[in-house]
C-alpha positions as CSV (number, residue, x, y, z in Angstrom):
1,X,-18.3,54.4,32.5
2,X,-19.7,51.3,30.9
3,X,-17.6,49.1,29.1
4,X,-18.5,46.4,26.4
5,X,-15.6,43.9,26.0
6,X,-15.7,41.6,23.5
7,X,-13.2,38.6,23.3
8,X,-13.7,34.8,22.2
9,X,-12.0,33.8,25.6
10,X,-12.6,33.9,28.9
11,X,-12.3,32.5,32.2
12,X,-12.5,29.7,33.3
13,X,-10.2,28.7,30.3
14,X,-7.3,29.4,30.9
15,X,-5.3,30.5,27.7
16,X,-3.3,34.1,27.7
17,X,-6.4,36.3,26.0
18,X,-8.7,35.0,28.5
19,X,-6.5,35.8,31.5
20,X,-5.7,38.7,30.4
21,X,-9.3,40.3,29.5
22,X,-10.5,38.9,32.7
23,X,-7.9,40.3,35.3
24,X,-7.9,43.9,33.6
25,X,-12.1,44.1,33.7
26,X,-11.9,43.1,37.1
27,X,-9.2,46.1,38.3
28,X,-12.2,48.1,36.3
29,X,-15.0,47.1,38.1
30,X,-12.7,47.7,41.4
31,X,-12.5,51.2,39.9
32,X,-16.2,51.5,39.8
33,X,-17.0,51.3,36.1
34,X,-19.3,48.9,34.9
35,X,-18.4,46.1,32.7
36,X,-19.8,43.6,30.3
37,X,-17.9,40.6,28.4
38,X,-18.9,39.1,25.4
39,X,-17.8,35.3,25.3
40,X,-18.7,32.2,23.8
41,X,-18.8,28.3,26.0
42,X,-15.8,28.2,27.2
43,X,-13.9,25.4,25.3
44,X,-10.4,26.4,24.7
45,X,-8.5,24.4,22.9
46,X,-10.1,21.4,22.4
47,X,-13.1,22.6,21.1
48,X,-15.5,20.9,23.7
49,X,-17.6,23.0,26.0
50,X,-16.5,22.4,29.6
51,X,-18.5,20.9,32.2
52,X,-21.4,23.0,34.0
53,X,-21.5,25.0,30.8
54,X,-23.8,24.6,27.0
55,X,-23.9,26.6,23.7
56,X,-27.0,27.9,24.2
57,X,-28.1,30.9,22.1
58,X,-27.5,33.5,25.4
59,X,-26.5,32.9,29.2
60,X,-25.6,35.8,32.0
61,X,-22.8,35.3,34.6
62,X,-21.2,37.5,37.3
63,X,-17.6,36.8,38.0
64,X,-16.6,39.3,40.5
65,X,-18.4,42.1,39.3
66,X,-17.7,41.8,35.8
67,X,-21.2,40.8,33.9
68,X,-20.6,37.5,31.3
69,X,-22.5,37.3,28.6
70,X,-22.0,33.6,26.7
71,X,-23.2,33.4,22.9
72,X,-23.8,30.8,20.6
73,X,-20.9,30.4,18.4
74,X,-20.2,27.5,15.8
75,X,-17.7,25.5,18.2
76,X,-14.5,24.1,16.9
77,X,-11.2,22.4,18.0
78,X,-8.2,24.9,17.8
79,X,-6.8,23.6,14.5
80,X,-7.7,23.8,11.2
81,X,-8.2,26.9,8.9
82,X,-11.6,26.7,7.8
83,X,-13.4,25.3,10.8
84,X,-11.3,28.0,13.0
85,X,-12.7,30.8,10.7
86,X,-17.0,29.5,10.8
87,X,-15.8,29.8,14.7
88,X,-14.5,33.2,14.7
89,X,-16.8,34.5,12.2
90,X,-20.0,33.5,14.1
91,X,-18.9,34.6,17.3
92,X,-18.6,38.1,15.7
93,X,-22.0,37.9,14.2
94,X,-23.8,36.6,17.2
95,X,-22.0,39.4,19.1
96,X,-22.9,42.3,16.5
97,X,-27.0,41.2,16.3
98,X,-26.9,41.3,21.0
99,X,-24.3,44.2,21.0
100,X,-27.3,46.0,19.4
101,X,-29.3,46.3,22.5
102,X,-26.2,46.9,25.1
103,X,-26.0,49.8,26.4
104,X,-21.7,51.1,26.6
105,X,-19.8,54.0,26.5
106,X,-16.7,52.4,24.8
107,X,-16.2,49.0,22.8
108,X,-13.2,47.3,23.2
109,X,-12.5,44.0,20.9
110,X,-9.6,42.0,21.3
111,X,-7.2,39.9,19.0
112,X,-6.3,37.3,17.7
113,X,-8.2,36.6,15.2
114,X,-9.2,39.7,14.4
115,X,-13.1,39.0,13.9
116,X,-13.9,40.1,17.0
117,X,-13.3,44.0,16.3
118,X,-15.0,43.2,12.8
119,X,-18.0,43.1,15.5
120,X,-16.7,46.5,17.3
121,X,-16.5,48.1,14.1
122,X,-20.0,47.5,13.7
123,X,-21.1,48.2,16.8
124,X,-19.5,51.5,16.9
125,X,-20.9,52.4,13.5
126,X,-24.1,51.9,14.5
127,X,-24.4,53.0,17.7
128,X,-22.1,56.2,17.4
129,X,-19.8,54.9,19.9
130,X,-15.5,54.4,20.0
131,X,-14.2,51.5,19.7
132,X,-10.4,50.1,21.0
133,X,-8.4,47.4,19.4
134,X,-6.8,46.1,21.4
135,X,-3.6,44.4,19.4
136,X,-2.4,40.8,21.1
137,X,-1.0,39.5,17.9
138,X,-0.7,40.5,14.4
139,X,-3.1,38.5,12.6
140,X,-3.4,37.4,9.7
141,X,0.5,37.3,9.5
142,X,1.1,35.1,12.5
143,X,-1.2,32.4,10.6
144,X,0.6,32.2,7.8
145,X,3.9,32.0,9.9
146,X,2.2,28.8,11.4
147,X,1.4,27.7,8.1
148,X,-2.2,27.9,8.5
149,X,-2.6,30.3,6.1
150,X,-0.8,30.8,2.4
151,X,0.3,34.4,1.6
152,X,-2.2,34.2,-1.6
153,X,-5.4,36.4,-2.6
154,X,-7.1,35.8,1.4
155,X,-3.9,36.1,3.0
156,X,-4.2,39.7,1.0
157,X,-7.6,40.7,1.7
158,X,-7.3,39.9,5.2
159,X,-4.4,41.8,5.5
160,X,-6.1,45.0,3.5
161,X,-9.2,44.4,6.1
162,X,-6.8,44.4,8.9
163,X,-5.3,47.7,8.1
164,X,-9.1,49.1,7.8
165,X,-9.6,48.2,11.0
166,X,-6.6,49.6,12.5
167,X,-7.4,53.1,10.7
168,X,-11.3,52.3,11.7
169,X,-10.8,52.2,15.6
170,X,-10.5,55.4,18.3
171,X,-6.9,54.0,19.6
172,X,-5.4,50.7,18.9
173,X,-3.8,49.6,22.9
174,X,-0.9,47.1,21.2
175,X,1.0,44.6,24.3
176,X,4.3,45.2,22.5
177,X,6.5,48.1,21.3
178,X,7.3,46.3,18.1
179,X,4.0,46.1,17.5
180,X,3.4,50.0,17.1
181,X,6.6,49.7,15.1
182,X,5.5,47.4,12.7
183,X,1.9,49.9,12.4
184,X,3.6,52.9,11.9
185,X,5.4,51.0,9.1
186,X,2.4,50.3,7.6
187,X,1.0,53.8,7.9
188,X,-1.2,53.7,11.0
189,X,-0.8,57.1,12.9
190,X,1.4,56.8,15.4
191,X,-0.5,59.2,18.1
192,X,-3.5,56.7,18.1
193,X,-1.5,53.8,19.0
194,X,-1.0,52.8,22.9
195,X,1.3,50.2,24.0
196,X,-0.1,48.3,27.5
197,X,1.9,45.0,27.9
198,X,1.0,41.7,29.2
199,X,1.8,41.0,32.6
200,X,1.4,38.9,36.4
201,X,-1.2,38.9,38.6
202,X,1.2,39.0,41.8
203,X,-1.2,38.0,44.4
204,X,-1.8,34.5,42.1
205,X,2.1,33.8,41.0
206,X,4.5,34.6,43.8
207,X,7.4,32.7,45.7
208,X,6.5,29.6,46.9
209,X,7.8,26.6,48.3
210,X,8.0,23.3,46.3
211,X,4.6,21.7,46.3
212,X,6.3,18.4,47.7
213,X,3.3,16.2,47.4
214,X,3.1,16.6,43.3
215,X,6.8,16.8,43.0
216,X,6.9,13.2,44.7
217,X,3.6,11.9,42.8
218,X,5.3,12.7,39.6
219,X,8.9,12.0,40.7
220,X,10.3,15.5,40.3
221,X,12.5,15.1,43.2
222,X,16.4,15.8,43.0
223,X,16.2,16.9,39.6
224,X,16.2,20.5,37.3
225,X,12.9,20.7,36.0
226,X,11.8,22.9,33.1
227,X,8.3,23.7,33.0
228,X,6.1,24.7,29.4
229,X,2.6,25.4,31.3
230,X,0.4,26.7,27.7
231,X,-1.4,25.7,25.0
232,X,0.7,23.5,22.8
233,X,-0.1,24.8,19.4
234,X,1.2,25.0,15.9
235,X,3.9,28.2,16.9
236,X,5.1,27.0,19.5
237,X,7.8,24.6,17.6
238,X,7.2,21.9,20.3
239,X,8.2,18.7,18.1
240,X,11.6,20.8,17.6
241,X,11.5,20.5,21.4
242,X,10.9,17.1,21.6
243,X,13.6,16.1,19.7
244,X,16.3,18.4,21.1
245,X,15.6,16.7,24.6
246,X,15.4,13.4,23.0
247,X,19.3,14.1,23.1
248,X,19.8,15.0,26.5
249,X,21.0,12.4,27.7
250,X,20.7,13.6,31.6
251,X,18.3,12.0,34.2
252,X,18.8,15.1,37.0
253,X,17.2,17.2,34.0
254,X,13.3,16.5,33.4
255,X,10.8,19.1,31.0
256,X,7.1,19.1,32.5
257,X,4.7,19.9,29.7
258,X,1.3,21.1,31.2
259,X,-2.0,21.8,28.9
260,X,-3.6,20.9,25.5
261,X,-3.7,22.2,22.0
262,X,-3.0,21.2,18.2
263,X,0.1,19.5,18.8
264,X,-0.3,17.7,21.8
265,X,-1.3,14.7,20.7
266,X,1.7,15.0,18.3
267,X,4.1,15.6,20.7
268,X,3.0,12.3,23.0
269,X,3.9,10.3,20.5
270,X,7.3,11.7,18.8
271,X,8.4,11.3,23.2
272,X,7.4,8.1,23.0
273,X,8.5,6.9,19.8
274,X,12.3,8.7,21.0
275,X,12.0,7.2,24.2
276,X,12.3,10.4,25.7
277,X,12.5,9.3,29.4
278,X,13.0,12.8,30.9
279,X,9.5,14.1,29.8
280,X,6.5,14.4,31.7
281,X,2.9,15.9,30.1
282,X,0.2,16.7,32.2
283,X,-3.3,17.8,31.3
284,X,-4.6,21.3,31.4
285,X,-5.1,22.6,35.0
286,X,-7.4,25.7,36.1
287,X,-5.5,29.3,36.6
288,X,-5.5,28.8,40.2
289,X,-3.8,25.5,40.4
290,X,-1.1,26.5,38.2
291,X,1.5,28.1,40.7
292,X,1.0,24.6,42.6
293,X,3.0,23.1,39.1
294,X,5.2,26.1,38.8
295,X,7.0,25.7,41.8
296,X,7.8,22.1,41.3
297,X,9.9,23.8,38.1
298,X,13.2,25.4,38.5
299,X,12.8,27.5,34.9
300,X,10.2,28.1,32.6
301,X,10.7,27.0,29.0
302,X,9.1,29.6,26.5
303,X,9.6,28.5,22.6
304,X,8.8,29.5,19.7
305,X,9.0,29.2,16.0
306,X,12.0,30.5,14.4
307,X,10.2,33.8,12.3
308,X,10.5,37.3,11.7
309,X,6.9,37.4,12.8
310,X,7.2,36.2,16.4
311,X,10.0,38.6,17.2
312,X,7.2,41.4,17.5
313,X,5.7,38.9,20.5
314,X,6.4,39.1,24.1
315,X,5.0,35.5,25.7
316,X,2.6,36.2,29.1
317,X,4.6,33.1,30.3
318,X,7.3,35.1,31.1
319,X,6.0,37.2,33.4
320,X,3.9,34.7,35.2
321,X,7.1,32.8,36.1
322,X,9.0,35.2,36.6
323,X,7.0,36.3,39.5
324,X,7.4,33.2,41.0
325,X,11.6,33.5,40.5
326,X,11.8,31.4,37.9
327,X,14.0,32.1,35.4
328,X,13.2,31.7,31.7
329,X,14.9,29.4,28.9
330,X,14.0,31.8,26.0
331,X,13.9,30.5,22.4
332,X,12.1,34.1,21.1
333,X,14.3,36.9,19.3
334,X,13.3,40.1,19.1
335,X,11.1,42.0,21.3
336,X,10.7,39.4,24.5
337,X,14.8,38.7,24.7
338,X,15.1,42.7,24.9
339,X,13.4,42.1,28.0
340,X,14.9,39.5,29.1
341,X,18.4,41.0,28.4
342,X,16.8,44.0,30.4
343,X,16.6,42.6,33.8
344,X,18.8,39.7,32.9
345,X,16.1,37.4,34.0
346,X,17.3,34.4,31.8
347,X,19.0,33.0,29.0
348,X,18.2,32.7,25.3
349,X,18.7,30.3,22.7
350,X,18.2,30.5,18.9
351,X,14.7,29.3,17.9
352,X,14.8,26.0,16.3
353,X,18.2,25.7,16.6
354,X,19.4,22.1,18.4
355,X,22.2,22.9,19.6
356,X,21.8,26.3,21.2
357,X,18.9,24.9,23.1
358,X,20.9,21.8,24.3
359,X,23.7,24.3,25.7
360,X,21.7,26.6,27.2
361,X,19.4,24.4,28.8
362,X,22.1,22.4,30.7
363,X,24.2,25.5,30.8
364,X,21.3,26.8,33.5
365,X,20.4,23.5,35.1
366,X,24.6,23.2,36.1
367,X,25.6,27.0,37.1
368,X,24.3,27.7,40.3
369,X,25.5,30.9,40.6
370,X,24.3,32.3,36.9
371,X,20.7,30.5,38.4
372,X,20.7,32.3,41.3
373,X,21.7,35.8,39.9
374,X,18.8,35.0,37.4
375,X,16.0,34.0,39.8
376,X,16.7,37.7,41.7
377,X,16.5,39.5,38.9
378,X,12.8,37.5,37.9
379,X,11.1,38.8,40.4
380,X,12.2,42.5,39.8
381,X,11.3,41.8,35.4
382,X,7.6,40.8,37.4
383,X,7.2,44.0,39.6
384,X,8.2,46.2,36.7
385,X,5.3,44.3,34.6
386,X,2.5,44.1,37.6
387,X,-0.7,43.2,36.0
388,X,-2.4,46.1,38.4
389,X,-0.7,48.8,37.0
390,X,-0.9,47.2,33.5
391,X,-5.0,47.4,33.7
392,X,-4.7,50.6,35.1
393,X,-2.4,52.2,32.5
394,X,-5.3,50.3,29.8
395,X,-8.2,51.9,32.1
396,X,-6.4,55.6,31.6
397,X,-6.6,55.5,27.6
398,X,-10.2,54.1,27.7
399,X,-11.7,56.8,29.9
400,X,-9.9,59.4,27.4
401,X,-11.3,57.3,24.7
402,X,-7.4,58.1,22.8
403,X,-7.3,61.6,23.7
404,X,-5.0,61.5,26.5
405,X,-1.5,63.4,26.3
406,X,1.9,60.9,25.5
407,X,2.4,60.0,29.4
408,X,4.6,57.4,28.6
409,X,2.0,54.7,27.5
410,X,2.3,55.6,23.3
């Protein structure tokens, strides 16, 4: 089969979507289909194209098997409304004019934003083809949430062109139950809609010892370290984090902040103006050195805002740490602390509440038996959530093109 994928990231950034798209085309091109990304320069978040690479109006890559195609697209930092949406919206033209003259069996666009399949829609218009969405985040609501976005006359249309597009594709593949929920709600059959999760690429994140060497160059030793490895971006309620720890007043209890994004720059500062002494932030790293960071941590710290919204979202940094037997310090309701309660794999707090974070996060770094109970049960939350089997259960619905029988994956 030949597969056309089209997403705005891709390796080697290093951002959920991109990971993602690029580990589940690879298990496809294992399988002996053949597949072709559509990209843009990679320059996640900061809006600067990375070294060895150039906007140019078409290049061709091959990472392991999977063919890259990188288009011109209006490049932008990762903040601000209008900029963000020339970026989108130019990336789904460019793609539309080349996906003219590809030759596929199935389109597959991926969101957020949701401009992408705007492109698939097209595409399979035109060229008589399906189409997948495949459902990351519920856009444009998670926008607004941010505050990016008013709930006024766009905020409307959007929404009315996001349920088009929904009804418009084959099968939408969702990466959480609540998700389909929240569909169904809204009138989207629910035969058509496929739930594949996010998960961990086992043979990258697994137990490892403690990378001494960073742990002494960034004097890590003899202390509980959290780690937030991600893009640090306007849901992520990071100043709220700031100012929690600000008021632990601990020096065996450290947070290691690793990557870049909207906020970072903001969140520098507020640690320095509350001379937050037990924070470290690092630059963003590439995929591969990221398990060297992750076992310097004892728990990985996975915020965000306090919304109705987010409790449809199950973070992809939970399962990476988790298969390195990390537990998680979870400020998400809804769908990712089911999970969590699942396998009992770590310890919630309330979203943007102070004081539930404060407790829970020293609660963890003082019981070693409630740590070690939840470090066991990571790894079995990561096997259950193997990023293998999570490309392969994607692969089954995109070879039956939505037709395949309820086998568990609906």
């Amino acid at each position: 089969m030949k597969i056309l994928f089209i997403t705005d990231n891709f390796p080697p950034e290093v951002n959920a979507p991109a990971t993602r798209t690029y580990e589940h085309c690879r298990e496809w091109v294992k399988a002996g289909h053949e597949v072709t990304v559509f990209t843009c320069a990679p320059n996640f978040p900061g809006g600067v194209v990375f070294e060895g690479y150039s906007n140019r109006l078409k290049s061709e890559e091959t990472m392991d098997g999977i063919r890259v195609v990188r288009l011109w697209t209006y490049i932008t930092a990762n903040k601000g409304f209008v900029r963000r949406t020339l970026d989108y919206m130019s990336f789904a033209v460019i793609s539309s004019i080349f996906g003219l003259f590809q030759k596929t069996d199935v389109i597959i666009a991926t969101s957020p934003q949701f401009f992408t399949t705007w492109a698939a829609s097209f595409l399979s218009l035109l060229k008589r083809k399906p189409w997948i969405f495949e459902l990351r985040d519920l856009w444009p609501a998670s926008i607004a949430t941010v505050g990016a976005l008013e709930r006024g006359k766009i905020y409307r249309l959007l929404e009315k062109i996001e349920l088009f597009l929904y009804k418009n594709s084959t099968v939408v593949i969702a990466n959480s139950p609540a998700f389909k929920k929240n569909l169904v709600k809204r009138g989207i059959a629910p035969g058509k809609i496929y739930i594949v999760p996010n998960g961990a690429n086992q043979k990258l994140f697994r137990p490892q010892k403690k990378n001494q060497a960073l742990a002494d160059k960034y004097q890590l030793n003899g202390k509980f370290v959290y780690g937030y490895i991600g893009t640090h971006g306007l849901a992520h309620s990071l100043d709220f984090i700031i100012r929690s720890i600000s008021k632990i007043d601990r020096t065996d209890i450290h947070f290691l902040f690793v990557g870049d994004g909207a906020k970072k720059g903001h969140m520098v500062r507020l640690a320095e103006e509350l001379n937050c002494s037990n924070v470290t932030f690092l630059d963003p790293v590439p995929k591969e050195k990221i398990p060297d960071l992750l076992s310097m941590t004892d728990a990985a710290l996975v915020p965000l805002k306090k919304s109705d919204t987010f409790k449809t979202v199950i973070p992809s940094k939970i399962f990476e740490a988790c298969a390195m037997e990390k537990p998680i310090l979870l400020g998400v309701d809804g769908q990712a602390r089911e999970i969590l309660n699942e396998f009992n794999a770590g310890i919630y707090f309330e979203p943007e509440n102070e004081q539930s974070f404060i407790e829970n996060a020293t609660r963890l770094a003082d019981d070693k038996e409630l740590y070690k109970e939840l470090s066991a049960n990571s790894i079995k939350l990561a096997n259950e959530y193997d990023r293998k089997r999570m490309a392969k259960k994607m692969l089954d619905v995109i070879i039956g093109n939505g037709k395949l029988k309820d086998n568990g994956t609906k």
